[in-house]
N, C-alpha and C positions, 0 to 999 in steps of 0.2 A: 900285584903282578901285571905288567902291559902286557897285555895280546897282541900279537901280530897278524893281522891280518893280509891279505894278499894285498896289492895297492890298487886293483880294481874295485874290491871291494871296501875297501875305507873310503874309496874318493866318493861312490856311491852314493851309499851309506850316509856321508855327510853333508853330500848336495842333498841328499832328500831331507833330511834335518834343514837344513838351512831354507830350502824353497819353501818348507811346510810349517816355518814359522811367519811369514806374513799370509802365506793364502790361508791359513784357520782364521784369518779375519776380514778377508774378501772372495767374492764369487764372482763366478763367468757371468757375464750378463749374458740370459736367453734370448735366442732370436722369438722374436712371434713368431708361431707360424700359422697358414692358412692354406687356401689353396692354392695347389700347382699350376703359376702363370703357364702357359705356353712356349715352348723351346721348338714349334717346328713352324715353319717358314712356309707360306704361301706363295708361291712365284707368281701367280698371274697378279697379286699385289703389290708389284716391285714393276719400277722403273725397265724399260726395254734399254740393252747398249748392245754394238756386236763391237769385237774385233779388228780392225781394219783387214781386209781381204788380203793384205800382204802379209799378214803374217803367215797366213796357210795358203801361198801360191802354190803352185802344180810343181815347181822347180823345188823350191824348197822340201815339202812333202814328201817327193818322189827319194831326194836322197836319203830322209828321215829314213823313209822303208827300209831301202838296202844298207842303210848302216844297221841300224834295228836288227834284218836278216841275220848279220853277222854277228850282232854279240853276245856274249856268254849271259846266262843267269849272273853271275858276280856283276859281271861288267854292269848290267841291266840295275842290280841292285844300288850298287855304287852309286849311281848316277840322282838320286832322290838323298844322297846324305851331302852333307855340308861340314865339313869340324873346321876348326879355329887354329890359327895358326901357333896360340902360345899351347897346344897341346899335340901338337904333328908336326912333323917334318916331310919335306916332300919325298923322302925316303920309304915312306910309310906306301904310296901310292902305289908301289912296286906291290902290294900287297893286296890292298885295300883302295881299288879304282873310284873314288869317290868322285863325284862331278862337281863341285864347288869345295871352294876354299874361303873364308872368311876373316879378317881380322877385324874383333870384337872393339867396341868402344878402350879397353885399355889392353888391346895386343898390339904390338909392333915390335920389326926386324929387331931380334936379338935380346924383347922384352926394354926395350929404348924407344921411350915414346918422344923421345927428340928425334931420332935417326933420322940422318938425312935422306934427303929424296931418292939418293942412287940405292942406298940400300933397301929400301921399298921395291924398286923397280928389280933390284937383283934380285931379290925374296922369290915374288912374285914370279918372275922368268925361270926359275929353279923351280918351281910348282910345274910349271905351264911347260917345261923339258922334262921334267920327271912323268907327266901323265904321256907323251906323245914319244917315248921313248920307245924305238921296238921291242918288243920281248915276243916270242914264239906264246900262240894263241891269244894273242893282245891287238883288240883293238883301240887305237890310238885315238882318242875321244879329249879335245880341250877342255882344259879347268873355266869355269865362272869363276873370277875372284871378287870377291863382293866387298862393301865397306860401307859404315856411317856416314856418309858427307852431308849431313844435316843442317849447316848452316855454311854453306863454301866445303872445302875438303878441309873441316876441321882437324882431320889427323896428322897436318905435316907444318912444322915449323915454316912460317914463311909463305903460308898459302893466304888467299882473301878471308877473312870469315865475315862475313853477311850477318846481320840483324836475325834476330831469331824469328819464326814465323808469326809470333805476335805481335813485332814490330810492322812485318810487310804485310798483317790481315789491316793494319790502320792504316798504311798508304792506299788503300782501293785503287791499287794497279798494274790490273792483268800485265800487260806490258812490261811492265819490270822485272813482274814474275819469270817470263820466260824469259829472257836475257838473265836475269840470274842463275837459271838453270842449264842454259848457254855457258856461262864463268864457270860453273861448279862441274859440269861434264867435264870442260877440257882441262881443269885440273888434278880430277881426280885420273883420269886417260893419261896424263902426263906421267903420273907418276906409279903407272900400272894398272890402275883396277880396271875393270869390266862392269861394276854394278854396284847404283849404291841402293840405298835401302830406303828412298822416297819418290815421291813427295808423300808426304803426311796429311791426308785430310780428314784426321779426326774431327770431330766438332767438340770442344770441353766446353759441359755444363755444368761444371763444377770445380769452379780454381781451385777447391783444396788440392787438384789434384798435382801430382808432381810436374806432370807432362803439360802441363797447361800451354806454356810457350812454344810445345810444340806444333802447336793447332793455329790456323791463321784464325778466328772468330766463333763466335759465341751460337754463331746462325748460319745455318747452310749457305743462305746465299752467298757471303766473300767463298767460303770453299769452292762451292762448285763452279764458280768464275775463275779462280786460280787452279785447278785440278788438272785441267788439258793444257793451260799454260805451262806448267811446270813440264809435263810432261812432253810436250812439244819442245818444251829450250834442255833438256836432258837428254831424251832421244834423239830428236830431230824428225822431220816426216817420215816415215817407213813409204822404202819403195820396193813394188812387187821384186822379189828374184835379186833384189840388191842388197847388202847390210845396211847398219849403219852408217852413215858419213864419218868421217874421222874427227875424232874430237869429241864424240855423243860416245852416250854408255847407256845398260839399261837401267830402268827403272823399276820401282817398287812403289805402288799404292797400298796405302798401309793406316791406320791396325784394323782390318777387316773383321770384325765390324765395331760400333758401339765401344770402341778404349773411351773414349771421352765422355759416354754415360754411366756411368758408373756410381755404385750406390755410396755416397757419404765423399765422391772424389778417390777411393783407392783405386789406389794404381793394380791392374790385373785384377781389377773385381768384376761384381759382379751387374750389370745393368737390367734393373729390375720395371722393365717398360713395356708398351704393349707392343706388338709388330708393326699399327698405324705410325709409333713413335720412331720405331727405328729406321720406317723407311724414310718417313717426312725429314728427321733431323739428322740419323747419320749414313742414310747411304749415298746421299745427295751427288758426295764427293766421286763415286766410283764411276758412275755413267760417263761424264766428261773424261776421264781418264782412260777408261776403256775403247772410247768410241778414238781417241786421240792416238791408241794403239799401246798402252802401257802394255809391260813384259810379263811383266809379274805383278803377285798380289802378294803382300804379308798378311795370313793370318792372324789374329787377335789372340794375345794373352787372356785378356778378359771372358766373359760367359754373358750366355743371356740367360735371364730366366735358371740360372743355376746350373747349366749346360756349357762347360769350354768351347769357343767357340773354333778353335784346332780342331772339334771331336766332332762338330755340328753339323752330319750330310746337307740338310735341307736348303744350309744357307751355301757351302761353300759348291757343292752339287748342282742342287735343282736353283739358288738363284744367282752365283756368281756364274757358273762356269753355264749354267743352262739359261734362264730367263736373262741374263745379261751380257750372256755370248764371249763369255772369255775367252781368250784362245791363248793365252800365256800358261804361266804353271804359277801355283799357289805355294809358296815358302813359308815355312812356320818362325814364330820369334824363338829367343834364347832356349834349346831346350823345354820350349810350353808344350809339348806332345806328355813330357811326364808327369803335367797337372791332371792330365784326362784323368779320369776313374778307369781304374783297371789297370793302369801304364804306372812305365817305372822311364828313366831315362834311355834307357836299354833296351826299353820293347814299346812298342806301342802301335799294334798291327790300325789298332781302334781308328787311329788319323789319319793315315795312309786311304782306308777303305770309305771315310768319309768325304775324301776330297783332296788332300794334303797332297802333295808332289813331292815337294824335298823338305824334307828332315834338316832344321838348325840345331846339328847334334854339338855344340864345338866343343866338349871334353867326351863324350857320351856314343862318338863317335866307332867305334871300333867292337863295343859291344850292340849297340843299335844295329849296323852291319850284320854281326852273326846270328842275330835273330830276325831280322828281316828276313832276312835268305832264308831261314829256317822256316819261316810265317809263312813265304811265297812258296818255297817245294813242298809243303805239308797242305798247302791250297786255303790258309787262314786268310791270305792275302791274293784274292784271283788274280792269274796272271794277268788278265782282261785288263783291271786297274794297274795293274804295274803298269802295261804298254804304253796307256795311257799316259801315265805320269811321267815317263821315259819319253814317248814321244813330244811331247809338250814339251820339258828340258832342253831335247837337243832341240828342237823348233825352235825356241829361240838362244840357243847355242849357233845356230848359225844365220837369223838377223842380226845378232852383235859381231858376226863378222870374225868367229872366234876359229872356223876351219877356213877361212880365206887368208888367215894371219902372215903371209910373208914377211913382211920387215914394218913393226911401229910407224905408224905416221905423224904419231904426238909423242908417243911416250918417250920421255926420257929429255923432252924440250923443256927443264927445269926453269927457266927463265921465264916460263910462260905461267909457275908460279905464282901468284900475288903481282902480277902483271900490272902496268899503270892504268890499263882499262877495265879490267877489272877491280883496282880498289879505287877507279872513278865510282863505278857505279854503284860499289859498299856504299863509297859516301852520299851517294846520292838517296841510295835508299834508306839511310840513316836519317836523314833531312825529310824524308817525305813519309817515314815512321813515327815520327816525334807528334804527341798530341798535349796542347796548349788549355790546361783546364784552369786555370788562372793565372789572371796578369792586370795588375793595379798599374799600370803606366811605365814599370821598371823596362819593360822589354818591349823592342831592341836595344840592346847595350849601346848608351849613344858613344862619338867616335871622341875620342880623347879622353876617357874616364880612364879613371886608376879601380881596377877590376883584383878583389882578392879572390883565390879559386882554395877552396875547402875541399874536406873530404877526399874521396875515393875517385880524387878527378885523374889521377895519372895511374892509373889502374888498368891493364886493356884486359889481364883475365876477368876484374868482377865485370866489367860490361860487355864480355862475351859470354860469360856464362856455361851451363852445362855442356858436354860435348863439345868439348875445346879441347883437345890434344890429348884429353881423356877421358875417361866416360860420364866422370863427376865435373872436370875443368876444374877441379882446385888446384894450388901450388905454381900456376903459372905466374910469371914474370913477364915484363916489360919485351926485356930478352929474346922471349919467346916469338914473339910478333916483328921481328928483325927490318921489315916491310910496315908496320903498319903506325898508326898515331893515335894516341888516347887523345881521351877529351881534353884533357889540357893542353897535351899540345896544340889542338885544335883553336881552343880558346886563346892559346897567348900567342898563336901566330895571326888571329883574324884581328886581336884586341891590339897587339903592336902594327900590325897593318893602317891600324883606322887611330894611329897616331896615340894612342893609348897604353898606359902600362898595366903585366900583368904579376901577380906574385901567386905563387903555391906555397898554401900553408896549410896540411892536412887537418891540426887540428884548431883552424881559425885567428890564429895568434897574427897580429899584426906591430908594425913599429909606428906606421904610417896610415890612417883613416883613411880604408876605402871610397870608394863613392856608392860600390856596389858588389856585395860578395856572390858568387854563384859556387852551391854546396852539392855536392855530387854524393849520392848516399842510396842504398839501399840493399836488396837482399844478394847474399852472398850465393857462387856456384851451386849448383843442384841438378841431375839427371835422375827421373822413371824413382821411383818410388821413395827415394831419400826425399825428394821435396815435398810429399803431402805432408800438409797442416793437416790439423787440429779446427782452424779458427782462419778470420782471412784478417786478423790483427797483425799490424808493422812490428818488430821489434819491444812483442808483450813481455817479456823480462826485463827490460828495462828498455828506455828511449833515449839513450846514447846520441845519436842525432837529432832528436826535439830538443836537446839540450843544447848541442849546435847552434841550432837555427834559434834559439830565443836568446841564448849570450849575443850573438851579430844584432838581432832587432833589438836588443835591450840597451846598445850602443847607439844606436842613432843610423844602422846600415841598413839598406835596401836589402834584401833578402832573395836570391832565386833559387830555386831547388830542381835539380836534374834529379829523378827517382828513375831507378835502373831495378827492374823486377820482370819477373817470367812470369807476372797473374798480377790484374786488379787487386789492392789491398787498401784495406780501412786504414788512412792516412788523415782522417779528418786535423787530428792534433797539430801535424806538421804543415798540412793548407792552409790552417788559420797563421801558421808562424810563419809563413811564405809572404811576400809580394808578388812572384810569381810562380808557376808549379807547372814541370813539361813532367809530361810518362816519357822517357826514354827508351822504356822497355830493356832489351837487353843489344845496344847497337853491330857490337863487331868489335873488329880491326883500326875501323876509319872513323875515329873521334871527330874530324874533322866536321864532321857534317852535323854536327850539335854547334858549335860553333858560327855556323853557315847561315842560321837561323835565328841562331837569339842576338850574333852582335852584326850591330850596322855597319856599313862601310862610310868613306870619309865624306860620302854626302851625305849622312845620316839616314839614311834609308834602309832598311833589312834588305841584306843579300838573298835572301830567299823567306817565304810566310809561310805560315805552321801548313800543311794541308791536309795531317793525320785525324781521323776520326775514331771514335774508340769502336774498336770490333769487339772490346769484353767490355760489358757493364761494370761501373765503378762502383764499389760498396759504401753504402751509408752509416754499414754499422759492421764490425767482427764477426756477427754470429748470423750471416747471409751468405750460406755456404750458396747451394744452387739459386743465380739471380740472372736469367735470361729473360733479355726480349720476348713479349707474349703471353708469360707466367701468368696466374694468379697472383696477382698481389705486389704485382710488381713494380717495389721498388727503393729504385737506386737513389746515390750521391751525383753521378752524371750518367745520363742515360747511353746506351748505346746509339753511338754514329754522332757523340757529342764531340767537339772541339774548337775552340776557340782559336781564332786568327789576327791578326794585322788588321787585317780588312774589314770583317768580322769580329768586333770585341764582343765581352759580355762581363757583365757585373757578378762577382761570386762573393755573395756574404761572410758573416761567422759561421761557420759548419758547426752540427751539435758534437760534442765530444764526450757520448757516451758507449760505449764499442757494444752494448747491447749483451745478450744473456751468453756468455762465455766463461767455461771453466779451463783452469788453470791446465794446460797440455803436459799429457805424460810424454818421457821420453820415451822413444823405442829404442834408438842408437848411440846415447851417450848415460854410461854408466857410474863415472866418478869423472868429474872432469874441475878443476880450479879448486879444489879441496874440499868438494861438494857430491852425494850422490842426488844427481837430481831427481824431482818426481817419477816414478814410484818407487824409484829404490832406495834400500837401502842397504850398509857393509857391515857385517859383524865377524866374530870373530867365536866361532867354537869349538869349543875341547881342549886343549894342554895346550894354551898358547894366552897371547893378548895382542891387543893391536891399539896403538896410539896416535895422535896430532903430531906432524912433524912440518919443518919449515925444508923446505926443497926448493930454494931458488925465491921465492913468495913466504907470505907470512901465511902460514897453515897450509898450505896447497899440497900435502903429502899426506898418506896412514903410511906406519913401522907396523907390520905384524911379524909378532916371535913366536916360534914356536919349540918349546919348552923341552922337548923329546922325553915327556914322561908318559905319552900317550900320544892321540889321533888328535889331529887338530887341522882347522878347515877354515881358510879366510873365502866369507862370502859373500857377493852383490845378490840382493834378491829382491823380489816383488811379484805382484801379480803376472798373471800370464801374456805373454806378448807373443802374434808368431811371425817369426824371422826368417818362415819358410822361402819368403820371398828376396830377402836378402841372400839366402843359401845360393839359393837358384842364382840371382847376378853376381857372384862369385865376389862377398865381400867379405872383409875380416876383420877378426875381434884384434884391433890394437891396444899395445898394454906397452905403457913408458914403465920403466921398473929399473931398483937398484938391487944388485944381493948383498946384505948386512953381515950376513953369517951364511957358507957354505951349507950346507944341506949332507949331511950324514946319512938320511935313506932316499928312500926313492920319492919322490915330488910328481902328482897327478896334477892335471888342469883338465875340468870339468865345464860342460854345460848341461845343467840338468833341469825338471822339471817335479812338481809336487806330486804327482801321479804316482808314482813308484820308482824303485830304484833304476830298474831296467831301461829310464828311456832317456838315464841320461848318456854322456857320450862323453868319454874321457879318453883323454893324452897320457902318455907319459911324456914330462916337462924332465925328467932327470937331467938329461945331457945339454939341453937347451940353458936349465938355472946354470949346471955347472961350468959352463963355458964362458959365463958371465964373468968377467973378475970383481974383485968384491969392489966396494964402495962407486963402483962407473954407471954411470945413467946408460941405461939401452935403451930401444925401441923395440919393437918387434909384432909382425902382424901375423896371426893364425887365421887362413882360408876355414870358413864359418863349414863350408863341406866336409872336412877332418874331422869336425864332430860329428857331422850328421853321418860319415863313412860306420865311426865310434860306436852309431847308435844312439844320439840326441836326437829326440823328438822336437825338429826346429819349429815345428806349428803352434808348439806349445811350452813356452821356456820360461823360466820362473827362477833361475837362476845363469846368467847369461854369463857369470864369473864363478869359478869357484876352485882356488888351492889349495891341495892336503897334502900332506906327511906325519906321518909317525915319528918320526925322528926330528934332528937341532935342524934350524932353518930361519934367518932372519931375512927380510923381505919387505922391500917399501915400492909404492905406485906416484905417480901422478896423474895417469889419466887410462881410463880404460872405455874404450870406446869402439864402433863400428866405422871402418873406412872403405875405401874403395880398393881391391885389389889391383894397384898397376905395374903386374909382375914382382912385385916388391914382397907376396904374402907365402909364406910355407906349412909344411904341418911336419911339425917338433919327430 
């Protein structure tokens, strides 16, 4: 007789079956523990900064008051939240007075992260009408609209994007710094924002981590030499009683504190150092910033000593805002107030009262609100601290110039876009980013050689990288950069220039013997926690490009290698199959300026010499996760502040090619991908069913799972515990490529579970979603990773990341089930 069970409880039921067949043969590795380091902050040991005295003139001040005077509790509350544009309309405002608006790394107008510039600019002005709208007992208070612009204003088709910052920590020049910060204000002002969310003066001492590229160097000093630059060519000077100049926007010094010490390189972890540490190496960056007049601070995802550092009175209190004299207000990242202990995304009195100002609620938004308000009249949250964080706000709500607003000065000058002076100075600082760690005589490309270009040379998304038109930058095209020029074209307009010819052949294939191939190669897009390794090894699954580069040398061809990466990485394999080897890091838009440097002009002379030093230590082996300057033990492949020039040569040997004690890297975000579940998982198939090898476009790259309808049966990815807490939070989703074989007769569950018990996993009904499918048609489709955790998935602890039931007939095949970026493209069934 089959039982029928509810489809809650079969989907259950089965996830727990299925995750508790590998974890009975693995365990949680235990932390050691010992004593509780220290989590509170001495300020007379920290660095003195103030303010600049313009930001709290007597004028400005004075109006603060009387606006303050007038507005309501709501109003008051509003003004500390932030939500996101792909979750509010400015319709909402009428409601819900909030004081900033955001679009997230992948929100834009109308969920089109192509959309043109006007519709940004009309977005934004529909916000910015809708808060200044009259209504009876309404005070009209401007929106902040804030955004990413982290390397140029990466968010809009057609804008500059700039070298990432660990290209421009290897130019060692301030000076560039703030003119690039000059380019990226007036384009993001163009095309509406008010405030982006840098400069970045993390310090990463540990490339596994994903953000690494975010940070100019490995050692305070490039930071805090570029900290006030940046912040000087973004703002521009602050003068008493006056806004901003036009063209400038605020800024954001960011991730306060320690993002970039972090234990093993995770991203939002935890940084387990002593306070001597954190002041000597990450706070280096905030004094210059502050004394420069930055607006704001972003709070850190990460913790010290085990303490969020959103939650941390001591530091954001007694030494940002006290011992170092802030006078901006303090922004928290994505929704990190509901990491605190105690917090949910929806409440979290805890960060407000230790320092916090505004709330980064961007879906979280409207329940945060009704509970704040509720915190502040029940007196959890003193109004004392509200005023404060309210007066701060509008304080610099009105040096940005946001109640002076009569008619745009820039905005809406689209042309000023990817302007030719701004993607000069891309290319310039792509030229003076590039660092030259070996060269046997190949370079400069002399003038009339026949140049073959390999690889990933006409490529402008991989060598712009994360935060490129989306949060992750993958899927961009050519296309997309309308304005800009990859390396090849860079290369085969300087290599025809200097009377020479050029050919693209990505995968090396020639008709005609080069004299000299230059192979463009390396790590693919990544943004904030997708990119931590494992290991700081090239391409450990296999070396797809050392293959490359040893078929061209094995021919008789000179060899150059452009490597495009967002972290130092143990490349020794590929140095030795080199002739010559530039870090390109990750340049932009303006290919050009690689070009600029490696081939001569028709006097033979380089048009410009390498002058990039490395701001990150080069690794000698894989398994040298943290390898800074000063260490113990320190050491490298090429040391920091190495690089080789023109002028300057040096001899680099055979490099050892042993990548050192490195295990094999589990995935955390790809679950069946080319007809494989890669490490740790693995897919079974249990109860009234089976599941088979099928050919789907590839030889094996599919499973068939049937299910028999004589019973419960349950197709499942499982493995030990992984937690995806952190992907919930950046709003990613579980994508699954899938065909339906056979219609489904009951009801169809999609589960993420864990071994724990039944209770923590978090199931869908998938019915309408299978049935909608027509039968034998390949779909896609991405489920927002939050629809489980809404479910009731325990995402800190998943041991089964896949998992379909039915009781009933059901045929069903995959090719790929995996973790992606949500860019508006993701639902919950």
């Amino acid at each position: 007789m089959i039982v029928r069970r509810p489809l809650r409880q079969v989907s259950l039921a089965l996830a727990l079956v299925a995750s508790t067949m590998l974890a009975g043969g693995s365990a949680l590795a235990q932390a050691a523990s010992g004593q509780a380091a220290s989590t509170t902050a001495h300020p007379e040991l920290w660095p003195k900064a103030q303010s600049p005295s313009a930001i709290t003139d007597a004028r400005t001040e004075a109006f603060v008051s009387e606006l303050m005077g007038r507005m309501s509790l709501r109003e008051k509350v509003g003004q500390t939240i932030q939500g996101d544009i792909a979750s509010m309309t400015p319709q909402d405002l009428r409601t819900y007075p909030l004081g900033s608006i955001l679009a997230g790394g992948n929100s834009a107008p109308g969920g089109d992260d192509r959309a043109p510039p006007k519709a940004w600019t009309d977005l934004v002005d529909a916000y910015r009408k809708e808060a200044l709208a009259p209504r009876p007992g309404h005070v009209p208070i401007p929106i902040l609209f804030g955004i990413d612009a982290v390397h140029g204003h990466n968010n809009i088709v057609g804008a500059t994007i700039f070298p990432h910052n660990i290209g421009l920590g290897a130019a060692r020049d301030p000076d560039l710094i703030r003119r690039i910060g000059v380019a990226t204000a007036e384009e993001v002002a163009v095309a509406g924002g008010d405030w982006t969310f840098g400069p970045t003066v993390a310090v990463p001492r540990d490339d596994r981590w994903g953000r690494s590229y975010e940070g100019y160097a490995e050692d305070p000093e490039v930071v805090r030499s570029y900290a006030g630059q940046m912040t000087l060519g973004l703002q521009g000077e602050l003068v008493p009683g006056k806004p901003l100049a036009a063209g400038h926007i605020v800024g954001s010094a960011k991730h306060f504190l320690a993002d970039g010490g972090t234990e093993g390189g995770r991203d939002q972890g935890d940084a387990r150092i002593s306070e001597e540490e954190l002041v000597r190496v990450h706070a280096q960056g905030y004094p210059p910033s502050i004394d420069a007049g930055i607006l704001t601070v972003m709070a850190s995802f990460s913790s010290w000593n085990g303490q969020k550092i959103t939650g941390n009175k001591s530091l954001l209190t007694d030494v940002l805002k006290g011992r170092m004299g802030f006078e901006g207000f303090v922004v928290s990242d994505w929704n990190a107030h509901g990491q605190l202990a105690g917090c949910t995304n929806v409440s979290c009195p805890q960060a407000i009262n230790a320092g916090l100002d505004m709330y980064m609620a961007p879906d979280s938004w409207r329940g945060l609100f009704d509970n704040t308000l509720a915190q502040v009249e029940s007196g959890e949250i003193p109004m004392a601290r509200l005023d404060d964080a309210v007066r701060r706000i509008l304080r610099v709500k009105v040096k940005a110039g946001l109640f002076d607003r009569v008619a745009p000065q820039v905005e809406g000058r689209f042309e000023r876009l990817g302007a030719p002076e701004h993607r000069a100075l891309a290319r310039e600082a792509v030229a003076k980013s590039l660092v030259l760690l070996k060269n046997d005589g190949v370079l400069p490309i002399k003038p009339g050689a026949r140049v073959l270009v390999a690889g990933a040379a006409d490529d402008i998304g991989k060598a712009s990288g994360g935060w490129t038109l989306t949060w992750q930058g993958t899927g961009n095209k050519n296309s997309d950069f309308p304005s800009g020029q990859s390396i090849w074209g860079g290369l085969k307009a300087a290599v025809e220039e200097a009377g020479g010819q050029a050919e693209l052949a990505p995968d090396g294939a020639f008709k005609t013997k080069p004299d000299v191939a230059i192979v463009v190669f390396g790590e693919d897009p990544y943004a904030e926690f997708q990119g931590d390794v494992a290991n700081l090894a090239y391409q450990p699954g296999g070396k797809t490009d050392l293959a490359l580069l040893k078929t061209l040398k094995a021919k008789g061809i000179p060899v150059v290698s452009v490597f495009l990466s967002g972290r130092p990485l143990w490349t020794n394999p590929e140095i030795n199959a080199s002739d010559a080897f530039v870090a390109a890091w990750l340049p932009g838009s303006e290919g050009g300026g690689v070009a600029d440097v490696l081939v001569a002009g028709k006097s033979g002379k380089a048009r410009r010499d390498f002058q990039g030093k490395l701001s990150f230590s080069w690794p000698k082996r894989a398994d040298q996760g943290p390898l800074n300057r000063g260490q113990p033990g320190y050491d490298p492949q090429f040391a920091y502040g190495y690089g080789l020039s023109y002028a300057q040569p040096g001899k680099v040997g055979v490099l050892p090619e042993e990548p050192g004690a490195i295990a094999a890297a589990g995935s955390v975000d790809r679950y069946f991908v080319a007809g494989r579940t890669p490490d740790p998982w693995r897919i079974d198939f249990i109860g009234a069913g089976s599941i088979k090898t099928i050919d789907a476009g590839a030889q094996e790259n599919g499973r068939q799972a049937e299910w028999t309808g004589q019973g419960n049966g349950l197709l499942a990815i499982h493995g030990p515990p992984v937690d995806l807490s952190r992907q919930t939070t950046g709003d990613m989703a579980l994508q699954i490529r899938y065909r339906i074989d056979v219609a489904p007769t009951r009801p169809v569950s999609l589960s993420i579970g864990c071994a724990d018990d039944a209770s923590c996993a978090g199931t869908l009904d998938a019915t309408a979603l299978v049935k909608a499918a027509p039968v034998g048609e390949w779909r896609s489709v991405k489920l927002k990773l939050s629809c489980f955790r809404a479910a009731g998935a325990r995402m800190d602890h998943v041991t089964a990341p896949f998992a379909v039931g039915t009781d009933g007939k059901l045929a069903l095949s995959i090719t790929e089930v995996k973790l992606a970026s949500n860019e508006g493209d993701a639902v919950c069934p």
